[in-house]
C-alpha positions, 0 to 999 in steps of 0.5 A: 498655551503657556509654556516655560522652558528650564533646566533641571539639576542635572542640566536637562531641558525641562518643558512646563506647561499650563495644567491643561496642557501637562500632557504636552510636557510630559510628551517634550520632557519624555520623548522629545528631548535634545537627542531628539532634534532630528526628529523635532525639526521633521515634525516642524516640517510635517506641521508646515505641511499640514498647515499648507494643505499638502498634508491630511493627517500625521501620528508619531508613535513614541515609547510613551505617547502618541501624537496625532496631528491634523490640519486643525489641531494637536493632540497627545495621548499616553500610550496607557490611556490609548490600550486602556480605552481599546481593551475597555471598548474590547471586553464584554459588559460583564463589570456590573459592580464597576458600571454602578460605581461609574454611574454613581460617580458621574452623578457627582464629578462630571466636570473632567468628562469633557471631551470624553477624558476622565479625570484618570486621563489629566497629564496623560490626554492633551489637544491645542490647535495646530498654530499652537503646537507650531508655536511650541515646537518652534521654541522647544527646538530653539531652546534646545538648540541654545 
């Protein structure tokens, strides 16, 4: 995972990461910024936890996002897209007009449906393995504590 740490214009941390990885940033720069190093570091905790074994699984619920962590793996999901996908599974199949418009869509651009992410989810939905995330919120905290 590639990252880089900045500051913008008004002396704000600013986390940047590679195109794959956009909802991670979006998730440090929103929700998890230098009023939140408290927060932050018992996130470290609970990541050493679950590398250790003496954790299953652990979820943060933010304004914004959603972490969801277990031993293996990271992953951030946008609030948005987490109410779309439950009110999607919700209504009855009744859209025939949208389904058709899916099908003919899926035929051309399946490449974004990996992982069952649409292209509608890039910057909002992001997984990494667990070592990965430990590594990023490690140096996220050290750049903001400096």
């Amino acid at each position: 995972m590639e990252y880089r740490f900045t500051r913008n214009d008004l002396d704000q941390p600013v986390a940047r990461l590679n195109m794959e990885a956009e909802a991670f940033s979006h998730w440090l720069n929103i929700e998890m910024g230098s009023s939140n190093l408290v927060a932050l570091k018992k996130l470290a905790t609970a990541i050493s936890e679950l590398l250790a074994g003496k954790l299953w699984q652990y979820d943060l619920e933010g304004r914004e996002f959603y972490l969801e962590l277990s031993r293996v793996q990271a992953t951030v999901s946008a609030n948005s897209v987490l109410q779309q996908r439950a009110q999607a599974e919700g209504e009855p199949d009744e859209q025939s007009d949208v389904d058709e418009y899916d099908e003919y869509e899926s035929e051309f651009s399946d490449e974004f449906d990996e992982g069952g992410y649409q292209e509608t989810d890039s910057g909002l939905v992001a997984s990494c393995g667990l070592e990965d995330f430990e590594t990023l919120i490690l140096a996220w905290i050290v750049y903001l504590e400096n």
